[in-house]
C-alpha positions, 0 to 999 in steps of 0.5 A: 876798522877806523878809530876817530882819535879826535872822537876818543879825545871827547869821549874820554875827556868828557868821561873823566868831567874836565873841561878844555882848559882843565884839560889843556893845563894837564897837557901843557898846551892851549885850549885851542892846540886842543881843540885842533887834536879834538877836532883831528882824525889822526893823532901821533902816538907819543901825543895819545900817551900823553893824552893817556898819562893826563887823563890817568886812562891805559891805551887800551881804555883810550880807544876802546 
C-alpha cells in the first residue's frame, strides 16, 4: 500500500480549516515551499513530524 503524503497534507490541513498561509507560518515556511510538499508524493520524516507537531495531530492521525 502506497500512502500519498501530499494527500494526507490536504486532508489534515483542510480537517484542521487552516488555510496556506496559516499553515505555512506554523512551519515557518512560504505558502509556495507548501504548496511543492502538498503537491509531493514522498515526504521526509522529520518534515511530517513537523507537519504533525503544526497541526497539533499524532502520525498515526497524520496518515490514517
Amino acid at each position: 500500500m502506497v500512502i500519498n503524503l501530499g494527500d494526507k497534507l490536504k486532508a489534515a490541513q483542510a480537517r484542521k480549516g487552516l488555510s496556506g498561509v496559516e499553515l505555512a507560518k506554523r512551519l515557518d515556511t512560504t505558502p509556495q515551499q507548501l504548496s511543492r510538499w502538498r503537491n509531493s508524493r514522498d515526504l521526509s520524516f522529520n518534515l511530517v513530524l513537523r507537519i504533525c507537531d503544526a497541526l497539533d495531530v499524532t502520525v498515526s492521525e497524520f496518515v490514517a
